[in-house]
C-alpha positions in Angstrom: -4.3 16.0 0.6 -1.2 17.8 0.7 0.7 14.6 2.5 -0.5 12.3 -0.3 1.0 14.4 -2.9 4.3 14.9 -1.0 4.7 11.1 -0.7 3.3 10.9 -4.2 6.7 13.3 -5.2 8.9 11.0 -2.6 7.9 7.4 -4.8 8.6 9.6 -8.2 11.6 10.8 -7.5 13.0 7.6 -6.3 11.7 6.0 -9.4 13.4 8.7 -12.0 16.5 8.8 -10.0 19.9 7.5 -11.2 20.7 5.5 -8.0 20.2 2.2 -8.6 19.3 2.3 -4.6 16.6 5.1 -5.0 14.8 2.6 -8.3 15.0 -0.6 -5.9 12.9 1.7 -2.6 10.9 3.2 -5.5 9.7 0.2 -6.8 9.6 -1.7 -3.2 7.2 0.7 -1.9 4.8 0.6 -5.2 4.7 -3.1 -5.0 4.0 -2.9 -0.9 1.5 0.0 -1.8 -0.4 -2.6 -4.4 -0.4 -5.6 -2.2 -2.0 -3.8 0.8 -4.9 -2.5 -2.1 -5.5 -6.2 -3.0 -5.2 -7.3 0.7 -7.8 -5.0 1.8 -9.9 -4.7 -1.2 -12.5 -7.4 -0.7 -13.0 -5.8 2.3 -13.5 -2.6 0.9 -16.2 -3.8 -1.8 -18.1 -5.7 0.8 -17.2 -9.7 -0.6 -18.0 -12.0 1.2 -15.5 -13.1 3.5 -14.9 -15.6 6.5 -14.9 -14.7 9.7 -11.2 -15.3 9.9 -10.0 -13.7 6.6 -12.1 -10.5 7.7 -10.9 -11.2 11.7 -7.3 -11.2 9.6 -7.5 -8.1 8.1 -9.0 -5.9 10.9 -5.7 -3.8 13.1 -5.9 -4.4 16.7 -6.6 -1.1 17.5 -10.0 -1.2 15.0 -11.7 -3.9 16.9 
């Protein structure tokens, strides 16, 4: 729980800091953070999903 918050603190601080490098990460990592939600989240409900779209979203190392 402690990690989550510390990155939590990472993404915020990039986001209020005055770089204009430190905005761009910020706001890169919260858009990579929301489009692995909505890749893995019909997953996560249980929708229904082909063989090769759940195939797609299983890691190697899960199977």
């Amino acid at each position: 729980m402690e990690k989550l918050f510390q990155q939590t603190l990472i993404i915020e601080q990039c986001l209020i800091g005055h770089s204009l490098l430190n905005r761009r990460v910020g706001i890169f990592l919260l858009l990579l953070i929301s489009l692995a939600f909505m890749y893995w989240l019909p997953m996560y409900l249980g929708l229904p999903l082909s063989s090769k779209g759940f195939a797609m979203r299983m890691l190697p190392n899960w199977i």
